[in-house]
C-alpha positions as CSV (number, residue, x, y, z in Angstrom):
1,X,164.8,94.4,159.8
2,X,161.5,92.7,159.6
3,X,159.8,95.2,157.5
4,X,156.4,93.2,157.2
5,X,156.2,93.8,161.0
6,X,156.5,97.0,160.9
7,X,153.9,96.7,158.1
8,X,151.6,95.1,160.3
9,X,152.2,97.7,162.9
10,X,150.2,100.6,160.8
11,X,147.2,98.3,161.6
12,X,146.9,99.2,165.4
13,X,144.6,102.2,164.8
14,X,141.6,99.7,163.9
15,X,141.8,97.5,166.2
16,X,138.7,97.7,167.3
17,X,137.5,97.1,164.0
18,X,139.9,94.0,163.7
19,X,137.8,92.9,166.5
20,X,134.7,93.7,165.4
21,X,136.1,91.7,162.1
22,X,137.1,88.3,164.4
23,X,133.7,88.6,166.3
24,X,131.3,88.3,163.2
25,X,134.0,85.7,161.7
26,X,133.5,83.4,165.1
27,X,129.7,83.7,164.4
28,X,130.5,82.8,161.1
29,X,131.9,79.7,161.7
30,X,129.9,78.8,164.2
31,X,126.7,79.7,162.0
32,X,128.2,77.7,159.2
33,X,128.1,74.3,161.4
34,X,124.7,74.9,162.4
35,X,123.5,75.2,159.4
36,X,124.9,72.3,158.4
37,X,123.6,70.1,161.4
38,X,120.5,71.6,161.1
39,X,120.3,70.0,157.7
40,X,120.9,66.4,159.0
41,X,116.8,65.7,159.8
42,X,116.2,66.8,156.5
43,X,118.3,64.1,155.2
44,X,117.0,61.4,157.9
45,X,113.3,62.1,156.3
46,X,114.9,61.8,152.6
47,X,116.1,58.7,153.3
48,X,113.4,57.4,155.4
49,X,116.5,57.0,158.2
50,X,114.6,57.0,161.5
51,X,116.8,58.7,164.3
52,X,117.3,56.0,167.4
53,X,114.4,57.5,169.9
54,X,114.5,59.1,172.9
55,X,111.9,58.9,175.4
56,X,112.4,61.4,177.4
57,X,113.7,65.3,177.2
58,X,117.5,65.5,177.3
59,X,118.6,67.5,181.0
60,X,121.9,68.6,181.3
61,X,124.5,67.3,183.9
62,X,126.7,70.0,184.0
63,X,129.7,69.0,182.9
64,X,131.4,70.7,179.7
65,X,132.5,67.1,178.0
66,X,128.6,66.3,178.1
67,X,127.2,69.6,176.4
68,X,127.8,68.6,172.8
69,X,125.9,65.4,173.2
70,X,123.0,67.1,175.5
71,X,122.6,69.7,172.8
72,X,122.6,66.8,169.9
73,X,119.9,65.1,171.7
74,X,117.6,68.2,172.7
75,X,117.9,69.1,169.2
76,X,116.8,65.4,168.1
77,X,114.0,64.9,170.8
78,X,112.6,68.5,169.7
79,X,112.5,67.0,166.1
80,X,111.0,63.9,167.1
81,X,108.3,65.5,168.7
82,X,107.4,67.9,166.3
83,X,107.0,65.1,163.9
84,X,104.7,63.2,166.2
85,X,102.1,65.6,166.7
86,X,102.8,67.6,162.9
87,X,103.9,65.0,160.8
88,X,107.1,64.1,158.6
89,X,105.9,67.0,156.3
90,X,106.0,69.8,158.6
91,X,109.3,68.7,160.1
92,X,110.9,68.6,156.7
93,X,109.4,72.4,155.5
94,X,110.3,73.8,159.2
95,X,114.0,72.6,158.9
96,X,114.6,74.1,155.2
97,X,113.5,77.3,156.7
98,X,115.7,76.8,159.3
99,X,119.0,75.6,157.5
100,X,118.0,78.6,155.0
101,X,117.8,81.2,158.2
102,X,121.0,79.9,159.2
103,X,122.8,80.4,155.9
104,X,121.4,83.3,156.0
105,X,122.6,84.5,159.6
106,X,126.2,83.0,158.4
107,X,126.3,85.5,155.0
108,X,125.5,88.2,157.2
109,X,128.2,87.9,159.6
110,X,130.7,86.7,156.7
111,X,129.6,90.5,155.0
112,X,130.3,92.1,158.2
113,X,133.5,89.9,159.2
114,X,134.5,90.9,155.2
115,X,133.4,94.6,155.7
116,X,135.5,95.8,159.1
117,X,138.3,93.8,158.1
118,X,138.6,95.5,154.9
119,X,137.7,98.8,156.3
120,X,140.9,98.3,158.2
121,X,143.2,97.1,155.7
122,X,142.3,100.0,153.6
123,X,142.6,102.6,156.0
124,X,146.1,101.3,156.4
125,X,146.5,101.4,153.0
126,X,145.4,105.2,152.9
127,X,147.6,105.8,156.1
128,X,150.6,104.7,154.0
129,X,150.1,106.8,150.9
130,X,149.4,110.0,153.2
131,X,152.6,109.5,155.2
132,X,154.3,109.2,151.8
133,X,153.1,112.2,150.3
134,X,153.3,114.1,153.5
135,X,157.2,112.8,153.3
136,X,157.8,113.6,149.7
137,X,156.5,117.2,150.2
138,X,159.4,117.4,153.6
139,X,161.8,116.1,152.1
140,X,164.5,118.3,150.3
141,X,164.8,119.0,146.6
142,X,168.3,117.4,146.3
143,X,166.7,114.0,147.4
144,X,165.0,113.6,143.9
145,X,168.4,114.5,142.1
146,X,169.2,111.2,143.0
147,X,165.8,109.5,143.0
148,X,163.8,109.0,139.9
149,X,160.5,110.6,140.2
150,X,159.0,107.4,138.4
151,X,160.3,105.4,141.3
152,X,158.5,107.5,144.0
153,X,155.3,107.3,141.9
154,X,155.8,103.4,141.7
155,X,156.2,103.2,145.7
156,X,152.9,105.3,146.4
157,X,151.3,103.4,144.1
158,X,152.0,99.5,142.9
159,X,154.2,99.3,146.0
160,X,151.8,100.3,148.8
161,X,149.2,98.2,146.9
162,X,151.6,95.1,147.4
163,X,151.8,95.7,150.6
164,X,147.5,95.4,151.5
165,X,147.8,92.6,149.2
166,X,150.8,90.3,150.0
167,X,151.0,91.3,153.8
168,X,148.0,93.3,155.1
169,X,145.2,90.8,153.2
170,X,147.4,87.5,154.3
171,X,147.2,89.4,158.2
172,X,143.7,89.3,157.7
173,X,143.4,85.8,156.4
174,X,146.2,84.1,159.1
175,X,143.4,86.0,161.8
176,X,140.0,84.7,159.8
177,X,141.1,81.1,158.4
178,X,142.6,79.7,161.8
179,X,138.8,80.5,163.6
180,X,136.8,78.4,160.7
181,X,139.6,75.9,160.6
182,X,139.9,75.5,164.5
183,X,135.5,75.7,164.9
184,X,135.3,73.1,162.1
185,X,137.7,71.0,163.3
186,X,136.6,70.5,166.7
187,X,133.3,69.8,165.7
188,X,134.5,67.0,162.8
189,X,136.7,65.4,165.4
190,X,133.9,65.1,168.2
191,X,132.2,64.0,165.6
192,X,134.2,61.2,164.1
193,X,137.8,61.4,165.6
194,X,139.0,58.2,163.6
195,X,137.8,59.4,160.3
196,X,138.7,62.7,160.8
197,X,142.4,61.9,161.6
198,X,142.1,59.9,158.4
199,X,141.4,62.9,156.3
200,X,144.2,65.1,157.6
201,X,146.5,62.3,157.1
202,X,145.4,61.5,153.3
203,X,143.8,65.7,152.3
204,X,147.3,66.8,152.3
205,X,149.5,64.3,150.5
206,X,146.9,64.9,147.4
207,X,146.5,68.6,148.3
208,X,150.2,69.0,147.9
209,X,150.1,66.9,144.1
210,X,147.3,69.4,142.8
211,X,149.5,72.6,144.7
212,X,152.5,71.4,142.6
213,X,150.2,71.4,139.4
214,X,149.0,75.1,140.2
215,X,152.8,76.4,140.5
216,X,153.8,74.7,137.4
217,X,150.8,76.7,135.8
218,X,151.8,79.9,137.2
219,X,155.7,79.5,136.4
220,X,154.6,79.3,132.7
221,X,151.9,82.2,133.1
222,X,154.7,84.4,134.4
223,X,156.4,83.7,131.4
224,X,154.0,84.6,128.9
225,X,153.0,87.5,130.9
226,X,156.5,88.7,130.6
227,X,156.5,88.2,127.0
228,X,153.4,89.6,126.5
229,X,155.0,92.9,128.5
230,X,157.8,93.0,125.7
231,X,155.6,93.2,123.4
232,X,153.7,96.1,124.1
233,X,156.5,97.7,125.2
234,X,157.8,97.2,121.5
235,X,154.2,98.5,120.0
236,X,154.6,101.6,122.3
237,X,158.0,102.3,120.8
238,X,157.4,101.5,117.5
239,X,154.5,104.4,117.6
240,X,156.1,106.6,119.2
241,X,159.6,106.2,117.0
242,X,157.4,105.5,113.8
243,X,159.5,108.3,112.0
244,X,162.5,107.5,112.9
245,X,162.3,103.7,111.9
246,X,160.9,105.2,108.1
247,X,164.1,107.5,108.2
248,X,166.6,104.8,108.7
249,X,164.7,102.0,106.9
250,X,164.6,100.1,109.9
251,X,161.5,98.4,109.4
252,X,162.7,94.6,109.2
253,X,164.7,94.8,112.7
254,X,161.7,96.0,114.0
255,X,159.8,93.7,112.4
256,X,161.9,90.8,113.2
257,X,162.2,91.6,116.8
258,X,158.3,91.9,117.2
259,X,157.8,88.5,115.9
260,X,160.6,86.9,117.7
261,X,158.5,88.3,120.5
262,X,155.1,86.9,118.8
263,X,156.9,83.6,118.4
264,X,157.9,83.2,122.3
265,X,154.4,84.0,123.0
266,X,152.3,81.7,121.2
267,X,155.2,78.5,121.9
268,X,154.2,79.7,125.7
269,X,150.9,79.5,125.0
270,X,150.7,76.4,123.5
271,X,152.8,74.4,126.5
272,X,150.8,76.6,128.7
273,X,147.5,74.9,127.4
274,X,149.0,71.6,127.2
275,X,149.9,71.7,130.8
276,X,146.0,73.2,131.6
277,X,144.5,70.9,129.5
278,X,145.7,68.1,131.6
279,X,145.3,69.8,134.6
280,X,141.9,69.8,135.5
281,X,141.4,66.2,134.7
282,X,144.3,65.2,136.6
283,X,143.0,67.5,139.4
284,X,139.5,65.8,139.1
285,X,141.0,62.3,139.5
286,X,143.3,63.1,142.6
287,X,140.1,65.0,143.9
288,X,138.1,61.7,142.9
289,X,140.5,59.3,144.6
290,X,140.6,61.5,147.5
291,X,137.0,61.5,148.0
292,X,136.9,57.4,147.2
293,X,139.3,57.0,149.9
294,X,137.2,59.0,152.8
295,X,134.6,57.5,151.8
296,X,135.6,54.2,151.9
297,X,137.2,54.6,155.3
298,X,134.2,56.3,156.8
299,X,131.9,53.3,155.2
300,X,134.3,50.9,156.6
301,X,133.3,52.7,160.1
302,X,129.6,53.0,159.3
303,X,129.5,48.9,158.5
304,X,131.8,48.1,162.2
305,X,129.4,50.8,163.8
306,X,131.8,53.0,164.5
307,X,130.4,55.3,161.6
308,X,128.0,57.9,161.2
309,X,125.2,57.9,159.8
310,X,124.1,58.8,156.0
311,X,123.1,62.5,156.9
312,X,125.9,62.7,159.0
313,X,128.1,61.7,157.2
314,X,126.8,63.9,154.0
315,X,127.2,66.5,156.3
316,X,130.7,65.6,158.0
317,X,132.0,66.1,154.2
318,X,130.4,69.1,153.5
319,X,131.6,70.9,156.6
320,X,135.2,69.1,155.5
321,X,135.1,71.0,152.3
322,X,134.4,74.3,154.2
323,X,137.5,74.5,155.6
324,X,139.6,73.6,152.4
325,X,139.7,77.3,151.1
326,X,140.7,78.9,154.7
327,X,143.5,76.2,154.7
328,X,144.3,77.3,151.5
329,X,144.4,80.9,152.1
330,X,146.2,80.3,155.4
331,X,149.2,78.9,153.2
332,X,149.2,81.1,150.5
333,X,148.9,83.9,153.3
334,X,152.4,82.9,154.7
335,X,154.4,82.4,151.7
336,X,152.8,86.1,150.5
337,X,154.2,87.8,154.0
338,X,157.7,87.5,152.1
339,X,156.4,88.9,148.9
340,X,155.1,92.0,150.8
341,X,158.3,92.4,152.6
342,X,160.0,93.9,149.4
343,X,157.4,96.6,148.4
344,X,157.3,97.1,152.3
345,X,161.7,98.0,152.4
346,X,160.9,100.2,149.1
347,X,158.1,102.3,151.0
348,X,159.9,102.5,154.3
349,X,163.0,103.8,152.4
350,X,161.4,106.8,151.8
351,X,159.4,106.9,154.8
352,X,163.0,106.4,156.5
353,X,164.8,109.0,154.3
354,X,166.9,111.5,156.5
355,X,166.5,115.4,156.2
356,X,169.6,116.7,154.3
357,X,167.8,120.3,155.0
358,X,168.3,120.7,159.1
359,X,166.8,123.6,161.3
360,X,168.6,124.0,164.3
361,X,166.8,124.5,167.5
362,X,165.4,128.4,168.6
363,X,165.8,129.4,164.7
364,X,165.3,132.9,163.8
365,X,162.1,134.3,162.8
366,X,162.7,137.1,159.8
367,X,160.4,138.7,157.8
368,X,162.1,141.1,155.1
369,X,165.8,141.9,153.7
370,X,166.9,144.9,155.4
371,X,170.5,145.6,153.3
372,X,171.9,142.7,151.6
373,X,172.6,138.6,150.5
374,X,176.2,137.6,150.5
375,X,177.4,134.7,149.1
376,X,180.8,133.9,151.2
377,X,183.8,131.5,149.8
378,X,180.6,129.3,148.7
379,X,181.5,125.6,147.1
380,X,179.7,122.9,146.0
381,X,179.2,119.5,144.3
382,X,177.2,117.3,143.0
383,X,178.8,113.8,144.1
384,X,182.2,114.3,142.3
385,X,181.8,117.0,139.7
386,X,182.3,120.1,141.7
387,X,180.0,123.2,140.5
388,X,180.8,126.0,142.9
389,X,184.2,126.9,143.8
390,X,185.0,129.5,146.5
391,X,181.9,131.8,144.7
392,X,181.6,134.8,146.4
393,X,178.5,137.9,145.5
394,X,177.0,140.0,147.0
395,X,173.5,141.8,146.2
396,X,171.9,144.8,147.7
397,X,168.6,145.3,148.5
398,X,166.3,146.6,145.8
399,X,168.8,145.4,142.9
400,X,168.5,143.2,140.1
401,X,171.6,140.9,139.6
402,X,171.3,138.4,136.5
403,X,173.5,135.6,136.7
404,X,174.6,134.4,132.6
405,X,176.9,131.7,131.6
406,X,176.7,128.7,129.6
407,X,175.3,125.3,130.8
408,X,176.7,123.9,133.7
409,X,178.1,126.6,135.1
410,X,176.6,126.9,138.4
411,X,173.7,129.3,137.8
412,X,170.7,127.4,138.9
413,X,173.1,126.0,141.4
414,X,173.2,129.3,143.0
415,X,169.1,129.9,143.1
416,X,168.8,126.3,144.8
417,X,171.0,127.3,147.4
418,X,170.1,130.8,148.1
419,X,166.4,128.9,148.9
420,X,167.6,126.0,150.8
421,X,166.4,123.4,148.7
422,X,170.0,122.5,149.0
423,X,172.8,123.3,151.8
424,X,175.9,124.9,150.8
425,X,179.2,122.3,151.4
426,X,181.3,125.0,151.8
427,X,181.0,128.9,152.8
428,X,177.6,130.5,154.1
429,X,175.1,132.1,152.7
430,X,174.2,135.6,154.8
431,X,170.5,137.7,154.7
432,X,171.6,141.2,156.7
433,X,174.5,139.3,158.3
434,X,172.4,136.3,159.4
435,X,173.7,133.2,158.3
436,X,170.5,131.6,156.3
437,X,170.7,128.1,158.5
438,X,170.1,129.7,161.3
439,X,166.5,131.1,160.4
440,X,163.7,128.9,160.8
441,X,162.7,127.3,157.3
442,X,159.3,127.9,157.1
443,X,160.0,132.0,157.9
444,X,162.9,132.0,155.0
445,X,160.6,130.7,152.3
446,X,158.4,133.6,152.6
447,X,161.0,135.9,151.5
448,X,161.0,134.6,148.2
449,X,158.8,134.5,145.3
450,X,160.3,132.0,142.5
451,X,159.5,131.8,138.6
452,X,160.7,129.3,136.4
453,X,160.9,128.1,132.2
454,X,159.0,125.1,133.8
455,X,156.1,127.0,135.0
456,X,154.6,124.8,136.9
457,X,151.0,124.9,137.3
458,X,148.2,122.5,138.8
459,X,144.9,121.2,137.6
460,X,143.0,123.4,138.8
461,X,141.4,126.7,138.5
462,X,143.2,130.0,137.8
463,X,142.1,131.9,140.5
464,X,143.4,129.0,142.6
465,X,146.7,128.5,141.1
466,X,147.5,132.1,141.1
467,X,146.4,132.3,144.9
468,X,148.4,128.8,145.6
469,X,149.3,128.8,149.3
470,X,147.0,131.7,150.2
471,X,143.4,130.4,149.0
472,X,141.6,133.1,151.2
473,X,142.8,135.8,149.6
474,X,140.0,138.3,147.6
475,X,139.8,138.4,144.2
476,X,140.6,141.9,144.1
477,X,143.8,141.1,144.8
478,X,144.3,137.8,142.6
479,X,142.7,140.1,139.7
480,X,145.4,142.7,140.6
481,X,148.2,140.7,140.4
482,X,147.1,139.5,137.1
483,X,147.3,142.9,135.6
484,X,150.7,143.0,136.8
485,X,151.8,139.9,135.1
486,X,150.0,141.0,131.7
487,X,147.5,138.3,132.1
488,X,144.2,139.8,133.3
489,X,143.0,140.5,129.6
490,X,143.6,136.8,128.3
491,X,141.6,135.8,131.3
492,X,138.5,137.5,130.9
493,X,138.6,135.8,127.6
494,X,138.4,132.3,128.3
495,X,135.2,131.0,129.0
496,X,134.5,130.9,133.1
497,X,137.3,133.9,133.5
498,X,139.1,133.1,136.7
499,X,137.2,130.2,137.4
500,X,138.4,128.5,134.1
501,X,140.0,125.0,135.2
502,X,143.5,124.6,133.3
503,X,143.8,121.1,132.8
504,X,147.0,118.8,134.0
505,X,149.9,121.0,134.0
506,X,147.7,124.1,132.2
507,X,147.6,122.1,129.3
508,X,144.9,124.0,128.1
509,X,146.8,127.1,128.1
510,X,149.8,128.7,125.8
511,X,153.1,128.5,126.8
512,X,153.1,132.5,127.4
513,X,150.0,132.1,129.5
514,X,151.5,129.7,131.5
515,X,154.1,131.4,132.3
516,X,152.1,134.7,133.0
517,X,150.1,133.0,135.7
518,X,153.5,131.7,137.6
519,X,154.6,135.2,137.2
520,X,150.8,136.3,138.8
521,X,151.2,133.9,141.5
522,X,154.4,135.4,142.4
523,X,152.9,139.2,142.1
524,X,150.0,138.3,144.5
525,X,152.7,136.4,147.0
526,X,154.6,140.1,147.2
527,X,157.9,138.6,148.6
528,X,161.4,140.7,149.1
529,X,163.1,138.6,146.9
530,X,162.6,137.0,143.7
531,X,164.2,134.0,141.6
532,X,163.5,134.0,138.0
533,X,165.3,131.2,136.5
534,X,165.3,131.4,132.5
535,X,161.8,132.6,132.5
536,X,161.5,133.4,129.1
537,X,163.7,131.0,127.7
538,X,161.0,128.9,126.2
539,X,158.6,131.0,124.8
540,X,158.3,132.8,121.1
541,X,159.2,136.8,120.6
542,X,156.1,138.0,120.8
543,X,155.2,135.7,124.4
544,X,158.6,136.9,125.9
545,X,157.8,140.5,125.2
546,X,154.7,140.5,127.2
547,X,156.3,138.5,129.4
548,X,159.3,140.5,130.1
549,X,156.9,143.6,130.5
550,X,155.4,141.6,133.2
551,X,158.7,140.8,134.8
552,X,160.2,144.4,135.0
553,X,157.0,145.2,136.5
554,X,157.5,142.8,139.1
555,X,161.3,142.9,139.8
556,X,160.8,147.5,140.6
557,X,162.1,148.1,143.8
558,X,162.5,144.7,144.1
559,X,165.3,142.7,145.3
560,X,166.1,139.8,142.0
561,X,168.1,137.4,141.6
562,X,167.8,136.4,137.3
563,X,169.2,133.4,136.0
564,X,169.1,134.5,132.1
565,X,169.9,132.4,129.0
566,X,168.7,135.6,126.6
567,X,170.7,138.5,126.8
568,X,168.2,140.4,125.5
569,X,165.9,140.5,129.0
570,X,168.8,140.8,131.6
571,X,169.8,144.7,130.0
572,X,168.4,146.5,132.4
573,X,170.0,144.5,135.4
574,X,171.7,146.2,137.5
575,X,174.5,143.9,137.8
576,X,175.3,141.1,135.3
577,X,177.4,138.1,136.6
578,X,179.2,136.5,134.2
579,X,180.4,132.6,135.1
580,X,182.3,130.3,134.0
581,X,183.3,126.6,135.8
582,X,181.4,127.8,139.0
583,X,183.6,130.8,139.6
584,X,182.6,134.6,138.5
585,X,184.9,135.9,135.3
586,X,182.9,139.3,135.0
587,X,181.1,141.3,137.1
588,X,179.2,144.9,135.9
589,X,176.3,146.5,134.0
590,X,175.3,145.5,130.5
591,X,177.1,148.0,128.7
592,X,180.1,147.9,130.9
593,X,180.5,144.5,130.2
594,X,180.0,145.0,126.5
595,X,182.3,147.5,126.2
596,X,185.0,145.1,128.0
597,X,185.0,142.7,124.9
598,X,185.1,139.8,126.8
599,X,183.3,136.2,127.7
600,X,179.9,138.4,127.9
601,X,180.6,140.1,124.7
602,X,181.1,136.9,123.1
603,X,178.2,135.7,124.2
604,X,176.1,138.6,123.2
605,X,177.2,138.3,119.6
606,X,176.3,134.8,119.6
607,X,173.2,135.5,120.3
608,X,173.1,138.0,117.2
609,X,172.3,141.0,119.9
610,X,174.0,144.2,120.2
């Protein structure tokens, strides 16, 4: 699959703009030879070079072949009158201001060529990084299980900028260079078509010597560039594991490895200037010879009168060296198209990325839990390490069942299936009867409110966090819901109240706070069921007794599903779950279990709680 095509494709929106782009570079171009000819009677008065006359004013025949010359000779008689009747003077001021106006004219439509071109390629650009986003929010939790979240971030970002760089700015050169090249062209070779085929034989043969130069160059840059990377990489780790190198004395490996680095560095430095300082003079001499070489075939022409003329052929090499950087952007524009094509792959593999989370067709709308969840004969695995096996529960409405165990036993496996961000393997899962892949997705998330140890918060305001996905809601009712979670009092403290922003990840807040706020959020979102997944397991006593104040609160009448690694907050639960391996091993109250003296007892006492 050519994925630099499909690349390209994301640029059909603008093409009107892409037009507009071509139509300002084509006045470009041609701008850039006017000016240029305008130029030559400036020269011819310099150098005292008297154009041939002609007597009378130029009349076009008609014919296309014709028009270059009857426009070259209009041109000339106008000049040749206006320096009869105003002098050599005149003529000379009235064509600076001329071939100034025209360089100006040519900027203007080489700013607006440059403007809607870019104004495309960076739409597409923003196109790209919207879809992604838009994709990444779709997509189901289990595709990051196997993704790294690093990787995404480097596909929205370095990735999508690759692609307006390697393919999307090399689009818009192979459309601009090609119009300057083909303009100037044309005109040099009705100009001179012998000395003109000369250049494009010899230009190339020394363009290709200096190329090679440049790519040596950039071979050895990419070297020390990768060196440099190692080392900062090394400084990073050597600050951040400062107290661990002290520990273990391990100063002079570190030590040594930084300078091995330092050493690699400065012996690519010093071939790298070697190389640069013979570079440029080698680049000035092949330029030099080059330039000898047109030169002497275009005098050659000149002295058999085949030639042009001294201002023409002044300006015959300056429109030559217009089109030397389009040529060269053209052909670094076509080896950067395969560049482009890798970061392209990367961000259609996500934008390709199938749903593992399907909704069939005519799903059911629901709205509340009427009498129960079942968990039926459920298994599941994650690639070959199987964590469910044939689990079966079942929890009535308006309970509280806590699910304990130790790590890896299947708990949080149990809360990401219950909400769908994964799709049971084996078994169903039933609301009221109803298995849950048969209600539509969007109606099943609103049954459930979630809290977990991670609570995760956004940079912005309280207010807004605690209202996330319902922004027009009063703030009577965000305020309410605050009480509820303990967290109205520490509120009104801070500063701007609920309008205090929180920083990245409510950085500026206290663990307990944090978590308070999550809990709010879920409060003001009033759903049937809720998830708390180790809620409390990160915070200090006195942070988890507010905190599990704020959770009983919340979980009255309500129905709960509590993932618990403290004992201590799941007493009052109306049915612990004991689990072991994926499969249940105990089922009852807290003090049934206790008194049992089993896996739950022993865990208790681990846990110095009675």
């Amino acid at each position: 699959m050519n994925y630099y095509k499909r690349a390209i494709s994301y640029i059909l929106p603008y093409k009107s703009t892409i037009a507009l782009g071509i139509f300002f570079n084509i006045l470009y171009a041609v701008f850039n030879i006017i000016a240029m000819l305008g130029f030559i009677p400036v020269l011819n008065i310099l150098f005292d070079k008297k154009t041939p006359k002609i007597e009378s004013k130029p009349v076009f025949n008609g014919e296309i072949s014709s028009l270059g010359d009857f426009l070259k000779n209009s041109f000339n008689f106008f000049i040749q009158e206006l320096e009869a009747s105003r002098g050599p003077e005149y003529v000379l001021l009235l064509t600076c201001i001329m071939f100034i106006s025209m360089f100006l004219f040519r900027n203007i439509f080489s700013y607006f060529s440059e403007f809607y071109l870019t104004y495309s390629r960076t739409g597409v650009s923003r196109d790209f990084r919207s879809q992604l986003h838009s994709k990444i929010l779709e997509l189901p939790v289990a595709f990051f299980s196997d993704t790294r979240k690093g990787d995404v971030f480097a596909r929205i970002t370095s990735d999508v900028g690759e692609i307006e760089g390697n393919i999307l700015n090399s689009l818009i050169d192979i459309i601009r260079s090609p119009i300057v090249i083909i303009l100037t062209m044309g005109y040099l070779l009705y100009s001179n078509f012998q000395l003109t085929v000369f250049t494009l034989i010899v230009f190339p043969i020394m363009g290709t010597l200096i190329s090679m130069i440049g790519k040596s160059l950039k071979k050895d840059t990419g070297e020390a560039q990768q060196e440099l990377g190692k080392m900062y990489s090394y400084v990073d780790e050597t600050l951040v594991g400062l107290k661990v190198i002290k520990i273990f004395n391990a100063s002079e490996q570190i030590k040594a490895r930084f300078d091995d680095t330092l050493n690699r560095i400065r012996d690519l430095s010093l071939k790298l200037f070697k190389k640069k300082a013979l570079a440029s003079p080698v680049s000035e001499l092949l330029g030099a010879l080059t330039i000898g070489m047109i030169v002497y075939f275009g005098g050659k022409l000149a002295l058999q009168g085949k030639g042009l003329s001294g201002a023409e052929f002044i300006v015959y090499i300056s429109l030559f060296y217009t089109i030397l950087d389009p040529l060269k952007r053209l052909s670094n524009s076509i080896s950067n198209f395969q560049k482009g094509e890798v970061s392209a792959k990367r961000v259609f593999e996500i934008l390709d990325a199938d749903f593992q989370i399907k909704e069939i067709e005519n799903a059911i709308v629901i709205d509340d839990i009427k009498e129960k969840i079942e968990f039926k004969n459920i298994s599941f695995a994650y690639e070959d390490r199987k964590i469910l096996d044939n689990f079966t529960l079942t929890i009535p409405k308006g309970q509280s069942v806590a699910l304990v165990g130790q790590s890896g036993s299947g708990k949080s496996t149990i809360a990401n299936l219950i909400t769908r961000f994964y799709d049971v393997q084996e078994g169903e899962i039933l609301i009221d009867g109803i298995n849950i892949k048969n209600i539509k997705l969007s109606s099943y998330r609103k049954l459930f409110g979630l809290v977990t140890q991670d609570n995760i918060l956004f940079n912005d305001t309280i207010a807004n966090n605690i209202a996330l996905g319902n922004l027009k809601v009063g703030q009577e009712r965000i305020q309410n819901a605050a009480k509820v979670a303990n967290a109205n009092d520490f509120i009104l403290d801070l500063p701007k109240g609920y309008d205090t922003g929180i920083g990245e990840a409510g950085g500026k807040l206290s663990g307990g706070q944090k978590q308070r706020i999550s809990i709010a959020r879920a409060v003001l979102k009033n759903p049937p069921i809720m998830i708390l997944d180790e809620a409390t397991s990160a915070l200090d006593t006195e942070s988890e007794k507010l905190v599990q104040e704020a959770l009983e609160h919340m979980m009255e009448n309500r129905t709960s599903l509590v993932i618990a690694h403290r004992l201590s907050t799941i007493q009052k639960a109306d049915t612990i779950v004991v689990m072991e391996r994926g499969k249940i091993v105990e089922q009852g109250t807290h003090h049934e279990l206790y008194e049992k003296d089993g896996v739950y007892r022993k865990l208790v006492d681990l846990q110095n709680f009675e």
